[in-house]
N, C-alpha and C positions, 0 to 999 in steps of 0.2 A: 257670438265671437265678433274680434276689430274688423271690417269688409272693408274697410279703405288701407290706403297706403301709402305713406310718403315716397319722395323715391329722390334717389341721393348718385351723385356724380363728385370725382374729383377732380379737378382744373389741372391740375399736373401731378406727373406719374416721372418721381426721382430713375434715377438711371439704372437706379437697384433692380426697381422692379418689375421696367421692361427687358432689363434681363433676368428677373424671372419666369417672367410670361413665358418666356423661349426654353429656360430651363424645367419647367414643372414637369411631373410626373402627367403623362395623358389622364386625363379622368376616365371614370369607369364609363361603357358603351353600353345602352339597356338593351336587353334584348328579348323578347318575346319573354320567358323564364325568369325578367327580373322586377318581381313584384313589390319590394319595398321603393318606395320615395320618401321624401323631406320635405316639407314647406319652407321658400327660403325667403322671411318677409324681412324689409328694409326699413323698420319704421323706427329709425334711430338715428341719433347725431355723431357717434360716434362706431359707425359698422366700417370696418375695412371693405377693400378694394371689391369685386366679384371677381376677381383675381384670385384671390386668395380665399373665396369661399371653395373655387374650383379646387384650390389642394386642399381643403379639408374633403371635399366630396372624395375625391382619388383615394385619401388616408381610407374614408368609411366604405368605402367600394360603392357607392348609391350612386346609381344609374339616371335617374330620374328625380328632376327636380320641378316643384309647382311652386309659380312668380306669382303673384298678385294686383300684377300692373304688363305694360309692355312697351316697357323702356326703353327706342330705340336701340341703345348705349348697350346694357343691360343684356337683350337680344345677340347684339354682336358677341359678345363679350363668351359666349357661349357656342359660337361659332368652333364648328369642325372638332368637337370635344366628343360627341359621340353621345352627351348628354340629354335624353329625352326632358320636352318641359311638357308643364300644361299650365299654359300662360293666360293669365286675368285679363277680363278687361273689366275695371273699376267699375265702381257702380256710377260713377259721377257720368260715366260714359252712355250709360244707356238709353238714354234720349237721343242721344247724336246718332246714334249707329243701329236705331229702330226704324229709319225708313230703308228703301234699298237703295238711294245714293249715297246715302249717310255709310251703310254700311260696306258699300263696295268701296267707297272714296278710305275708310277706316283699315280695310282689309288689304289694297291694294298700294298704302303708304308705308302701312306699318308691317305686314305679316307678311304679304308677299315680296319685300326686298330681302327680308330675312332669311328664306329658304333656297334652297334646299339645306344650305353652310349650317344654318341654325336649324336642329331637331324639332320640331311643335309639330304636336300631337296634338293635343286636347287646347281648345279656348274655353273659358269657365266664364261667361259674361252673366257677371256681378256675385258678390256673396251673400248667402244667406238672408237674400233679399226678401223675401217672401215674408220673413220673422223678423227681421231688422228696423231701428229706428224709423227709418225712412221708407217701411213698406208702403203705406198707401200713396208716397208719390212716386215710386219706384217698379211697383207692381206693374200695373199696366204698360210699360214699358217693356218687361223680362222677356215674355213671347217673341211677340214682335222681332226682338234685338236679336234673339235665337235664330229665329228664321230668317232674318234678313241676313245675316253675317255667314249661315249656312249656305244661303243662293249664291251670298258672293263668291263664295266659296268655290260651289258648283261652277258658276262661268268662268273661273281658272283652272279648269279642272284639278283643285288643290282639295276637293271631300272626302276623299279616299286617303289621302294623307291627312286631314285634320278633322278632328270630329269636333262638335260644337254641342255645350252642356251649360247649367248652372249648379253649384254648390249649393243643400241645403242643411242649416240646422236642425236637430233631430226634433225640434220644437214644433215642428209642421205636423207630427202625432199628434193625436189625441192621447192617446196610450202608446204605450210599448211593451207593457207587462200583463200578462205571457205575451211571446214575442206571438203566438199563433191568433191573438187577439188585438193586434195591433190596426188601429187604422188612423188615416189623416185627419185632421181638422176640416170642419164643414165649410166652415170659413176660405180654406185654402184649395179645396177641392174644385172649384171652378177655374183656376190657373194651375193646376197640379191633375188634371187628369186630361187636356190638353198636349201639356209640356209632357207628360210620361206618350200620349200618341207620338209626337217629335221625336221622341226616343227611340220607339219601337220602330220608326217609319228609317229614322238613318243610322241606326245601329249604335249611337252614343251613349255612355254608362249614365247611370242613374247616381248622384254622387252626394254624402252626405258627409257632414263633421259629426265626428261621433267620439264623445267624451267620459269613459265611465266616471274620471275624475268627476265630473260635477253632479255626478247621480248620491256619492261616494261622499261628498263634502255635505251636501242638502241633507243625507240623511246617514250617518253615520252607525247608528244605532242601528236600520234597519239593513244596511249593505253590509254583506261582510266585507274587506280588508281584499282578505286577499281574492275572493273574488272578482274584484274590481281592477285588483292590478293587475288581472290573468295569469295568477301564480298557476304551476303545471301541475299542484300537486292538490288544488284545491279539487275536491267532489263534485262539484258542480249543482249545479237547480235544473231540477226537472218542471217542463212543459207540460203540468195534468191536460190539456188539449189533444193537442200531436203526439205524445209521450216521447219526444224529442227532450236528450238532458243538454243544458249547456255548459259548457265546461268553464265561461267564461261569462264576463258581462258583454264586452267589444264584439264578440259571434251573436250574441244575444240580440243588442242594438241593430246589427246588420239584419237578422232573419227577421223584427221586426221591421224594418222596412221592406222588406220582401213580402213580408204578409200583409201590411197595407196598400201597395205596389196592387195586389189580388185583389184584394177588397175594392180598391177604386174603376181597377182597370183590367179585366184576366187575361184580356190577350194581352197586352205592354207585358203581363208579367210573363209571360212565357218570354216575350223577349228583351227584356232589359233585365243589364248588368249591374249589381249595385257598388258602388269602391267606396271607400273609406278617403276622402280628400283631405280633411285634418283629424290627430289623436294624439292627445297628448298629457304630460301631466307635469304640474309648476312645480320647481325645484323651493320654490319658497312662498310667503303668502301672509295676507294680514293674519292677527289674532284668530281672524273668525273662520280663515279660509282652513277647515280641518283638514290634515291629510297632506299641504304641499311642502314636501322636506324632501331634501336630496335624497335620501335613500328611497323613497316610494318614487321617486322618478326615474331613480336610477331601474329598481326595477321595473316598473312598468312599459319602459322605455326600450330596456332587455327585454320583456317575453314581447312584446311588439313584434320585437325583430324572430324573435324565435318561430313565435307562430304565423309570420308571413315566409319565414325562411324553410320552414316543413313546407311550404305550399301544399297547404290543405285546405278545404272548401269552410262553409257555416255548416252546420249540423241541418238545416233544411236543402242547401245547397252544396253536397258535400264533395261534388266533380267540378267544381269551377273553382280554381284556387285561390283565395281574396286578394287583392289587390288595396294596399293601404300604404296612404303619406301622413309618414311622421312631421310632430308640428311640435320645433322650430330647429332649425340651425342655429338661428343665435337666437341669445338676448338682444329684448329689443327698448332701449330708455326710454322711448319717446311714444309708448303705449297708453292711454290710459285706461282710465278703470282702478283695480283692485291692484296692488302687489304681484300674485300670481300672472296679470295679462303680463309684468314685465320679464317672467323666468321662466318661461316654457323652452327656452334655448339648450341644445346639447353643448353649446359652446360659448363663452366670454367672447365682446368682443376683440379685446387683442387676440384668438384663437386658443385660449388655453379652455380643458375644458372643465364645464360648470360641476362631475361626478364621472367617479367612476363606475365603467360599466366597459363590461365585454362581451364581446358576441362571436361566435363563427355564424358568419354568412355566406349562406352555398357560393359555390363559385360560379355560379351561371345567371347569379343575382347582379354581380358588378358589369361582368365585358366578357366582347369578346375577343380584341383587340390589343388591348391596352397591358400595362405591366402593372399595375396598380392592382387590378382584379382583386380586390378586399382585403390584399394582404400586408398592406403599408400600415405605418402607424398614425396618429394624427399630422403629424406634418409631412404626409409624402414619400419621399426618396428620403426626404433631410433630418426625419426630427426624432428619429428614433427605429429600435432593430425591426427587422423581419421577426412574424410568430406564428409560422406554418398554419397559415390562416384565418389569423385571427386579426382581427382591427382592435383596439385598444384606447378609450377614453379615460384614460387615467386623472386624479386629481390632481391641481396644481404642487402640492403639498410632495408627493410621491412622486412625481418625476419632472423634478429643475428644469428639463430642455426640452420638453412641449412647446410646442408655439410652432407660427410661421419660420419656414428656413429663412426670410426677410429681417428676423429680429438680428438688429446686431450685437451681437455679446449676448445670447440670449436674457437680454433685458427686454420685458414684457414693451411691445410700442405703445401702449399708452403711455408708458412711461420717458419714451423718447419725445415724441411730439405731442407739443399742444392740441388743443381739441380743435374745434370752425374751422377746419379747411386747412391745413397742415397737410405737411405731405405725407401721402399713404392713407388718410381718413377723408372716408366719401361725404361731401356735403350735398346741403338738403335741395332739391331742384325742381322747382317747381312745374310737372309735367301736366298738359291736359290732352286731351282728345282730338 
């Protein structure tokens, strides 16, 4: 998966939409019980405001959102929303903020002006580094950056309040299948059974991107379908090991990591948490990419929500309730790769959204405060009815006045302003460390 990330500011904010700043529905407050999130990445020329990402959050009732960078700007912007993050720090960073002045001076500029007003939970310093292009100059860095940003932490007494982890691709198996046979790669085991002691020593989750989508595409023939999208009604594959069935693939992927978690380390595993940091599936996709059509995202997207919304455990973990961030908020244009890196988004960026799909989500998933609590529609207070609980991502096609309550005449804003820095579209800002 992309580990970097652009990150975008707009130079002036029309009069519209600092008065909606003041108008918006409060977004949803996360609260101990509100186990789904979003991944909200910026890597586009054309993404609106984080203004306006906030009233799509309120419409979906999602409590929790995870950044990919920690963008001054970006940070405020999320200020007194009630919004949990679990905010990146880039991989370009991890050199900088691997010693302990580095990482104090890193912590004490950026993270500690931000709170308490700004929610941060979790810092995720780098992605899927361990497997990514840039591992071997990036590796030996990852620890280190862990531990030092954790001390700094500790000398502000800010630990307790933020816990410190890195994200990893499920590439770091060797196997996964059966999940009760799963272990790490040998290669990664020497910075991977370390970083799981750092875990267990300060109570931080073990966090991974877990994609049935790409299990699903590679091999189409051998995956079932609905297997992969976690349809409720599929029979599931049993574990000849454990004699554990799984019902799914995504519970599958997760108790494989729990069982290599064993395999490398038994005591971490008794005490590390494992969470789902990205999951998702492309609304579209080259020729070759089998499987990404709006309808398999739609539903996949739906039991997502479903089976984080039963807050039920994995079949080897079945008393801990999983914790999983959906990936994306938007479409993101300025991705590369394949077609699908561009449509993992629930939303277009003028906010209309990419499929429909609907969900009841508990009500103790959104707030506990707020008036939004998951029962808004996409647009907030503004952009359509109440539906006794239900949040609602309707097609563009089927309901004309989706969008931001900012659009005027509900004419989609791309269609109002030009693209580079127009008002109301965030341009690209060059942030470093």
């Amino acid at each position: 998966r992309l580990a970097r990330s652009t990150h975008y500011r707009d130079k002036t904010m029309p009069l519209l939409l600092l008065l909606l700043a003041l108008l918006l529905p409060a977004a949803p407050e996360a609260t101990p019980s509100a186990l789904l999130g979003i991944n909200y990445g910026r890597v586009g020329n054309n993404l609106p405001p984080t203004t306006s990402a906030l009233q799509l959050l309120a419409g979906l009732g999602v409590g929790r959102v995870r950044l990919y960078d920690a963008d001054p700007a970006t940070l405020r912007s999320f200020a007194n929303t009630g919004v949990e993050l679990v905010v990146g720090v880039p991989d370009e960073c991890l050199a900088a903020v691997s010693t302990p002045s580095g990482a104090s001076s890193w912590v004490r500029s950026v993270i500690q002006p931000a709170l308490p007003a700004t929610k941060i939970a979790v810092l995720t310093v780098g992605n899927e580094v361990l497997t990514g292009a840039n591992s071997s100059a990036l590796t030996p860095s990852l620890l280190p950056a862990m531990q030092c940003i954790h001390d700094a932490l500790v000398q502000l007494g800010l630990d307790k309040q933020v816990a410190v982890t890195t994200a990893h691709n499920l590439g770091v198996l060797a196997t996964s299948y059966p999940p009760s046979s799963a272990y790490f790669r040998k290669d990664v085991l020497p910075v991977l059974c370390p970083i799981l002691d750092f875990h267990a020593r300060t109570g931080s989750p073990f966090l991974v991107n877990a994609y049935p989508y790409f299990a699903y595409a590679e091999d189409p023939a051998g995956v079932e379908l609905e297997y992969a999208l976690l349809e409720p009604g599929h029979g599931g594959v049993p574990d000849p090991s454990s004699g554990l069935r799984y019902p799914n693939m995504l519970v599958a992927q997760v108790d494989a990591v729990y069982h290599a978690i064993a395999a490398a380390n038994r005591a971490a595993a008794r005490a590390v948490e494992v969470r789902v940091s990205e999951t998702g599936w492309p609304s579209a996709g080259d020729g070759n990419e089998t499987g990404a059509t709006p309808r398999n995202a739609a539903r996949y997207n739906g039991n997502v929500m479903r089976l984080v919304g039963e807050g039920k455990g994995t079949p080897l973990r079945p008393d801990g309730a999983l914790r999983v961030y959906m990936f994306a908020l938007f479409n993101e244009n300025m991705k590369p790769g394949p077609l699908s890196e561009r449509n993992y988004g629930l939303f277009k960026p003028d906010g209309t959204p990419v499929y429909e799909l609907s969900y009841r989500l508990p009500k103790d998933n959104a707030t506990t405060s707020s008036g939004a609590g998951g029962t808004g529609s996409i647009a907030g207070s503004g952009g359509g009815p109440q539906n006794n609980g239900y949040y609602s991502i309707s097609a563009p096609s089927a309901k004309a006045n989706v969008g931001y309550v900012w659009m005027e005449r509900r004419k989609p804003l791309v269609s109002q302003m030009e693209s580079g820095g127009a008002p109301g579209f965030l341009k690209p800002l060059m942030w470093s460390c």
